[in-house]
C-alpha positions as CSV (number, residue, x, y, z in Angstrom):
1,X,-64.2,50.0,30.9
2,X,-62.2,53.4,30.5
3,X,-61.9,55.9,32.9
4,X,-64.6,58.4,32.9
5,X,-67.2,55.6,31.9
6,X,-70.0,55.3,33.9
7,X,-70.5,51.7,35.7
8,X,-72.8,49.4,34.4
9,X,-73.0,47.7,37.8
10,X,-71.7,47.1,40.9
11,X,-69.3,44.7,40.1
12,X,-67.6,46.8,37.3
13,X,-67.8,49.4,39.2
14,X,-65.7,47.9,42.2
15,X,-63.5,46.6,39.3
16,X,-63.1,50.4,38.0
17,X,-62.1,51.5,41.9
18,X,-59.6,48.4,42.1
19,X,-57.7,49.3,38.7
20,X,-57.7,53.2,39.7
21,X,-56.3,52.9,42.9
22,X,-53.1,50.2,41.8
23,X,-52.7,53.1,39.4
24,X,-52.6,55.7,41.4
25,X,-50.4,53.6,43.9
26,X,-48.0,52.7,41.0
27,X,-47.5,56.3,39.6
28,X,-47.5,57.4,43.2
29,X,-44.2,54.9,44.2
30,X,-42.9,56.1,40.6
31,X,-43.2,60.0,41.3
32,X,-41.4,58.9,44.8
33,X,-38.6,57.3,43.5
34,X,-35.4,59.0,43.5
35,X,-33.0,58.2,40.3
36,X,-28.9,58.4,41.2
37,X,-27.4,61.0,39.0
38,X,-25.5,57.6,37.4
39,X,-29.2,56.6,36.3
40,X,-30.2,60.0,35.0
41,X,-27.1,60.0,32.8
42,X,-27.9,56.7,31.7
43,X,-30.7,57.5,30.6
44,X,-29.5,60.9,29.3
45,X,-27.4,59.0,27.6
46,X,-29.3,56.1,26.1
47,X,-32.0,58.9,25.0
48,X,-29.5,60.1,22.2
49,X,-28.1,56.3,21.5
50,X,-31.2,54.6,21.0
51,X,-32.1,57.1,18.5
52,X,-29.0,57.4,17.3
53,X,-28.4,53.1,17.0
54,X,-32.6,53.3,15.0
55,X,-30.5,55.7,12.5
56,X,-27.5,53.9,12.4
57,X,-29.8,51.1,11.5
58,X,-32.1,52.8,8.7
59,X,-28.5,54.6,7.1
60,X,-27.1,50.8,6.9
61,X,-30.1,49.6,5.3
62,X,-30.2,52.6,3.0
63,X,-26.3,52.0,2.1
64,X,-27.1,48.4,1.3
65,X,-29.8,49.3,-1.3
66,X,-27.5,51.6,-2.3
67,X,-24.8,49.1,-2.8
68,X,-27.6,46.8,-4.4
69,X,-28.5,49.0,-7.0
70,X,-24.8,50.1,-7.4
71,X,-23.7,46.7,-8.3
72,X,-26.8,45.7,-10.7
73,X,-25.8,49.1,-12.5
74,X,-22.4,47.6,-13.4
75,X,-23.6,44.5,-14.4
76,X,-26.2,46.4,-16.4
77,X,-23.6,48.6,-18.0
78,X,-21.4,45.2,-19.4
79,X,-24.8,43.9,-20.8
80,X,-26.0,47.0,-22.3
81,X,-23.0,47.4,-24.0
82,X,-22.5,43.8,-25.6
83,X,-26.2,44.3,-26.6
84,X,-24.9,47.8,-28.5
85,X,-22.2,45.7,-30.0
86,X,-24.5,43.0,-31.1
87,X,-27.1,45.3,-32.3
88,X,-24.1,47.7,-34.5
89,X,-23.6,44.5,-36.4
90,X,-26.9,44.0,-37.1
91,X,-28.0,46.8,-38.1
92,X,-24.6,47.7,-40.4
93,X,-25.3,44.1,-42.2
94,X,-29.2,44.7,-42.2
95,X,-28.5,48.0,-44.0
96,X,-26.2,46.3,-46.6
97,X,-28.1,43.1,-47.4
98,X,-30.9,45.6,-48.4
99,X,-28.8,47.8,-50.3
100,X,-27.6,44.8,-52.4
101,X,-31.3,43.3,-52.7
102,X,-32.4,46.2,-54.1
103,X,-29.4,45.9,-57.6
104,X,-31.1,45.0,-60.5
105,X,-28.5,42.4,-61.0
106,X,-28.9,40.3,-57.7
107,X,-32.9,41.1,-58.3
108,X,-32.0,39.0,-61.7
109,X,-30.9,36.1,-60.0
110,X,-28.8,35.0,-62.7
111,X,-25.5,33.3,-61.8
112,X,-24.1,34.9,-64.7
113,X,-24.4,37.8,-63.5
114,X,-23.6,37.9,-59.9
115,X,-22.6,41.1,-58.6
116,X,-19.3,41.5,-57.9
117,X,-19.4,43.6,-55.1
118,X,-20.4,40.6,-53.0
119,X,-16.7,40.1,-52.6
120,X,-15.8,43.6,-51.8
121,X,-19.2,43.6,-49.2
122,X,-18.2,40.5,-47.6
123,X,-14.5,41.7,-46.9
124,X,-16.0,44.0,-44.4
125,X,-17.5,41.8,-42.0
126,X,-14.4,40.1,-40.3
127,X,-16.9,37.9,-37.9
128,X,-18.6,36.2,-41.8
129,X,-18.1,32.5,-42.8
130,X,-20.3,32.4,-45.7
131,X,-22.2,35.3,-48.1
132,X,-24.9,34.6,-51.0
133,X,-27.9,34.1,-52.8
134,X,-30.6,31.3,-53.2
135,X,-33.9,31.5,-55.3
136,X,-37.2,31.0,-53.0
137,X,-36.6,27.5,-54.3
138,X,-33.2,27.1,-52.6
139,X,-31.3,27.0,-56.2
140,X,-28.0,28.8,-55.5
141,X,-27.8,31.4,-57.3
142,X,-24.1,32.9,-55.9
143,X,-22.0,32.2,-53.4
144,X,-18.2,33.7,-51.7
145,X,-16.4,31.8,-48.8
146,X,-17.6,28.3,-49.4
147,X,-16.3,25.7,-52.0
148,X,-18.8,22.8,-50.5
149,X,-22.5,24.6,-50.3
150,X,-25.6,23.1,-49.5
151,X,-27.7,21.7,-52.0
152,X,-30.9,22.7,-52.9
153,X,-33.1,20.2,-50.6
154,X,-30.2,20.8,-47.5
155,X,-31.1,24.4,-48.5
156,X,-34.7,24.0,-47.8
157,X,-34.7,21.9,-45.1
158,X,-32.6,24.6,-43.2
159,X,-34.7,26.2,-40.4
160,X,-33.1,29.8,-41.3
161,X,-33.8,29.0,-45.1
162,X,-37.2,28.2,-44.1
163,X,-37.7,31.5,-42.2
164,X,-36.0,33.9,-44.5
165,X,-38.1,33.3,-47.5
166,X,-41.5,32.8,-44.8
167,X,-40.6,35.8,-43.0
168,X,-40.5,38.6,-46.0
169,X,-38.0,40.8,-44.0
170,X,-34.4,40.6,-42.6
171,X,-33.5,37.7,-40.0
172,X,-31.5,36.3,-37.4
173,X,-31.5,32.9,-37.0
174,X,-31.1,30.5,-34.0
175,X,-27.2,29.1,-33.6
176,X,-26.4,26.7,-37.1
177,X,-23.8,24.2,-37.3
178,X,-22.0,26.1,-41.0
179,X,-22.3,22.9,-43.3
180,X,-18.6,23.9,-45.2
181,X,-17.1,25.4,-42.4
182,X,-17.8,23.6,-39.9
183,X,-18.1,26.6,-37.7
184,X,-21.1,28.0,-35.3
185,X,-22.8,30.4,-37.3
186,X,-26.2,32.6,-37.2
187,X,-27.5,33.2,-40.7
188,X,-28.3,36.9,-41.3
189,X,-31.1,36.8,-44.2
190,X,-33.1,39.2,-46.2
191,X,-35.5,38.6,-48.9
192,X,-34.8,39.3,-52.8
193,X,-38.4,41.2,-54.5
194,X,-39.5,41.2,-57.7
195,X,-41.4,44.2,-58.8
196,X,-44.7,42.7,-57.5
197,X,-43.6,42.6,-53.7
198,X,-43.1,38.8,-53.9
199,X,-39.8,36.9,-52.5
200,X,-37.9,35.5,-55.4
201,X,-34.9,34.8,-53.8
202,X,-32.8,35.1,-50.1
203,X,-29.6,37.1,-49.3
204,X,-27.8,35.2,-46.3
205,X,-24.7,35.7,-44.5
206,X,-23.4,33.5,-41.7
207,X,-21.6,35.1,-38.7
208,X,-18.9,33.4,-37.2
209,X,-20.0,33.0,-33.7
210,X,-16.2,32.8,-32.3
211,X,-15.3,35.7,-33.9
212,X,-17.8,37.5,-32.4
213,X,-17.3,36.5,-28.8
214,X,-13.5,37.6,-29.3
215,X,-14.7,41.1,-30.4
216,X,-17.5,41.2,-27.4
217,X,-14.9,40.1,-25.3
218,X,-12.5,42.6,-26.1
219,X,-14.5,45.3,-24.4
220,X,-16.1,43.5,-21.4
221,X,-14.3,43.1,-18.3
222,X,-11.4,40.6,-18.0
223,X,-13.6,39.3,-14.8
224,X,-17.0,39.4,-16.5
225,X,-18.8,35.8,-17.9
226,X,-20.3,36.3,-21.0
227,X,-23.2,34.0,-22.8
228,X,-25.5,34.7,-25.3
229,X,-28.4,32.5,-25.9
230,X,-30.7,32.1,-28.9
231,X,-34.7,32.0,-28.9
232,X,-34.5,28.1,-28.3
233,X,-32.2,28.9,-25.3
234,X,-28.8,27.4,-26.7
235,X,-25.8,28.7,-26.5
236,X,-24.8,31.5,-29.4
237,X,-21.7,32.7,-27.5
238,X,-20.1,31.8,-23.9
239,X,-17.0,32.7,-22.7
240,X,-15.6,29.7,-21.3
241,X,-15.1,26.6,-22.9
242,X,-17.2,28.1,-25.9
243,X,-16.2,25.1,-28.1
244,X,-17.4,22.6,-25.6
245,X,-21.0,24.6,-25.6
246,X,-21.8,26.4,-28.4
247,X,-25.0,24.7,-30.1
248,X,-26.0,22.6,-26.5
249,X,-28.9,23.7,-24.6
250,X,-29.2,26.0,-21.4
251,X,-29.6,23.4,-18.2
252,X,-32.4,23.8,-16.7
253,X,-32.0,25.5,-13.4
254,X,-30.1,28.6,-15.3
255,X,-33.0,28.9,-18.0
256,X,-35.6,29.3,-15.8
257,X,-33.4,32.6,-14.7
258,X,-32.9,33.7,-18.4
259,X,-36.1,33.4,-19.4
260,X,-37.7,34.6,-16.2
261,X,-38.5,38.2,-17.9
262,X,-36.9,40.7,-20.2
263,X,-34.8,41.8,-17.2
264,X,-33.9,39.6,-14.3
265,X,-30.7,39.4,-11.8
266,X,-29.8,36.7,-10.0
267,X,-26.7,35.6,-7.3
268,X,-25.6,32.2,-7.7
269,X,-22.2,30.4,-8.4
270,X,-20.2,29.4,-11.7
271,X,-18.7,26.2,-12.0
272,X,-15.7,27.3,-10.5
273,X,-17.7,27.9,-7.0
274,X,-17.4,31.7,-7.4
275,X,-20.0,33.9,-6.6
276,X,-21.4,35.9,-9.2
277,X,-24.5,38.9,-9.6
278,X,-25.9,37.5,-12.7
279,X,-27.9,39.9,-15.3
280,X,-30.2,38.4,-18.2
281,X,-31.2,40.9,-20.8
282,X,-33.4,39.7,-23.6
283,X,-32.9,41.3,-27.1
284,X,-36.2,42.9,-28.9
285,X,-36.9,42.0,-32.2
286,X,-34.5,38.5,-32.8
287,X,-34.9,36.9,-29.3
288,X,-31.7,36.6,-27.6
289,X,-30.6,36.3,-24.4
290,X,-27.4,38.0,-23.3
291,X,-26.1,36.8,-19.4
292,X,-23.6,38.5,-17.6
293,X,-22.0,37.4,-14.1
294,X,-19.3,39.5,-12.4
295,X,-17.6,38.5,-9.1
296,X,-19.9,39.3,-6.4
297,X,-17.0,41.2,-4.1
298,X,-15.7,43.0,-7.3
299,X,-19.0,44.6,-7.8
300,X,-19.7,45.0,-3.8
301,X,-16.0,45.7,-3.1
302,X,-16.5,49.8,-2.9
303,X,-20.0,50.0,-1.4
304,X,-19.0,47.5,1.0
305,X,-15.7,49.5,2.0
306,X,-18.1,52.4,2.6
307,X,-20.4,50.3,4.5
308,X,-17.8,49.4,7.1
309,X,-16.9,52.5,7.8
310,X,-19.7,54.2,8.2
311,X,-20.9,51.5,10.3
312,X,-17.1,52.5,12.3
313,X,-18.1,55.4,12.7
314,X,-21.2,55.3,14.2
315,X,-20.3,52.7,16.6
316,X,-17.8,54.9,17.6
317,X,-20.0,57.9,18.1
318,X,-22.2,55.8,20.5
319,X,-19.3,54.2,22.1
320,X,-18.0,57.8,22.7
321,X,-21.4,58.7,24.2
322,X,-21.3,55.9,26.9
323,X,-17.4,56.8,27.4
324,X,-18.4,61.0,28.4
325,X,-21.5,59.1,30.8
326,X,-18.8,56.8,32.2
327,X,-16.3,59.6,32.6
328,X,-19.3,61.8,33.9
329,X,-20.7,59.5,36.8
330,X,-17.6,57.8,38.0
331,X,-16.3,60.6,40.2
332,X,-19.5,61.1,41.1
333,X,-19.8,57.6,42.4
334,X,-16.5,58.1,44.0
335,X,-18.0,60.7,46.2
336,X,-21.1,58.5,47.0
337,X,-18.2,56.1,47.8
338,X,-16.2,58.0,50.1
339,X,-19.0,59.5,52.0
340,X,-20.4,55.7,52.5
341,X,-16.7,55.0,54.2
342,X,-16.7,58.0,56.3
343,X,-20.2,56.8,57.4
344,X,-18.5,53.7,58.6
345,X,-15.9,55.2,60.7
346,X,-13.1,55.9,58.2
347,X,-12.2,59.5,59.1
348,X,-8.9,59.3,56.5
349,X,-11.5,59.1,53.6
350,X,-11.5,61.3,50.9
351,X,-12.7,61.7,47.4
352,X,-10.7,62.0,44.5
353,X,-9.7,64.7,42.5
354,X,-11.1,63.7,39.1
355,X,-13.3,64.3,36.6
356,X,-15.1,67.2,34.9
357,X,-13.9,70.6,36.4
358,X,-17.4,71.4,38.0
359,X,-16.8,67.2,40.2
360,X,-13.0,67.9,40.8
361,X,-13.9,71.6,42.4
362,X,-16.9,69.7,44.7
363,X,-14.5,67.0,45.5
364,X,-12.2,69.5,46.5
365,X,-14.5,71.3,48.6
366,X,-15.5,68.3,49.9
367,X,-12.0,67.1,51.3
368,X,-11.6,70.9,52.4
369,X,-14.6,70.7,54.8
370,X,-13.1,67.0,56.2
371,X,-9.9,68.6,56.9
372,X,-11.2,71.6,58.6
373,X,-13.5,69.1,60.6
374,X,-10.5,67.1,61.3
375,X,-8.2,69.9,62.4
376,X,-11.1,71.1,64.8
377,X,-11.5,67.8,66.6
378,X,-7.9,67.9,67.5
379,X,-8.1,71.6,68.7
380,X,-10.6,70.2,70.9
């Protein structure tokens, strides 16, 4: 029951008159209680801290989400730019692969008559291995940077033959083992039309993956670890050891990161045992996955620094605030002290002269009033 409920019976009702009257007794002994100055200052005191420590402890929180998203931003930032870089080339060899589908004498495809701006095209992609045509058939047709090219069935047995000519627009394919070069390519494709719509033939030119990671690298931070992964989660470009694992499958542990979503971060260590902020950015369109990992305290190093001292700072406000309550109530004690002594029989007490002005001047009233005391009793 709550007060001002009217008793269901005697029993709750002598229950009701028991819990009133220890309530009344408690806030009776409560209301009688004196408090020492030193215990209202305290208080005082630990009114404005314990507010103060609650907003200490909501800023800290608040400056380590801060940090958070501070250091995923950076990470970010190194992705998003390796993905501009990736998708510049692209684009640039998209646009010229259609341009020189579209001649009337690659839509020929006579090799009699291959066009001669294949060499001058194929000059301005540093990163290329390997740049011709095939007939839907796999027949090549023509052919710059390779003296050893596939033959018609190795042609079509290729998966990024396979999916050029199936595919009817431009592709990327998955990382490819370059059968002359003997260098990690991706074959960039795009479909040769006849004047019905129908593939006829396939454009391809083969990236040199190494090359590319040099350019990527180039512009990433010396710190940052690069990787690139293709749809079937092998590696397209890493920067360590990128001989060693260019071609080989993602282990296990780390794909299920990369292909967690589109977007994912993660904090684990490299192989070195150095902690890293990991981001995983998937590429629309042609599949790949791009990883970054920066040093965790590189990317935490100036949010941290600002952590700390803010965190100083605070501790030393509220370390300040107990300091003024100590310097407060410790004269006072003093007095509380000397009066205690003179209680006792010590008639040479007195308090000392310390303090805030307002203490000092009562202390020295104080001792003023014992020595006129004093001199009395020995004029008597």
């Amino acid at each position: 029951n709550f007060p001002g409920e009217i008793p269901r019976d005697m029993a709750t009702e002598r229950k009701f008159e028991t819990r009133k009257s220890t309530m009344n007794r408690v806030l009776r002994e409560f209301k009688g209680r004196r408090q020492s100055i030193r215990t209202s200052l305290l208080l005082l005191v630990l009114a404005g801290v314990v507010p103060a420590a609650g907003g200490l402890a909501w800023f800290i929180d608040h400056q380590r989400e801060q940090a958070r998203e501070a250091a995923y931003a950076q990470v970010r930032v190194v992705a998003n730019n390796m993905a501009t870089q990736i998708d510049t080339l692209l684009i640039d060899s998209e646009i010229m692969l259609a341009q020189l589908a579209a001649r009337p004498s690659v839509r020929a495809l006579d090799p009699r008559r291959c066009d001669t701006l294949f060499q001058d095209k194929i000059l301005l992609r540093r990163q290329s291995t390997v740049f011709g045509l095939r007939d839907a058939q796999g027949r090549l047709i023509c052919i710059s940077g390779s003296n050893n090219p596939l033959s018609i069935q190795q042609a079509r047995d290729t998966a990024w033959f396979r999916e050029g000519v199936a595919s009817n627009r431009f592709t990327v394919s998955d990382v490819y083992l370059g059968h002359a070069s003997g260098r990690w390519v991706t074959n960039l494709t795009y479909p040769v039309r006849d004047d019905a719509g129908r593939v006829t033939g396939l454009l391809f030119l083969g990236i040199d993956l190494l090359k590319l990671q040099d350019q990527l690298a180039k512009n990433s931070p010396p710190s940052a670890r690069l990787a690139v992964f293709d749809r079937k989660f092998q590696f397209l470009l890493r920067s360590i050891e990128p001989e060693k694992w260019l071609g080989k499958p993602l282990p296990a542990p780390q794909r299920a990161y990369a292909e967690d979503a589109d977007e994912s971060f993660n904090l684990s260590r490299d192989i070195l045992g150095v902690s890293r902020l990991w981001f995983n950015l998937r590429m629309p369109g042609i599949g790949w996955t791009i990883s970054v990992g920066m040093p965790e305290d590189e990317v935490f190093a100036a949010s941290r620094q600002d952590l700390q001292r803010s965190v100083a700072i605070g501790i030393a406000v509220m370390l300040l605030m107990l300091a003024l309550a100590w310097f407060i109530s410790r004269p006072i004690r003093e007095l509380g002290r000397t009066s205690a002594r003179l209680i006792a029989g010590d008639v040479a007490a007195r308090a000392a002269l310390e303090g805030p002005a307002e203490i000092e001047a009562l202390a020295a009233h104080f001792n003023r009033l014992l020595d006129d005391r004093e001199r009395t009793l020995v004029e008597l």
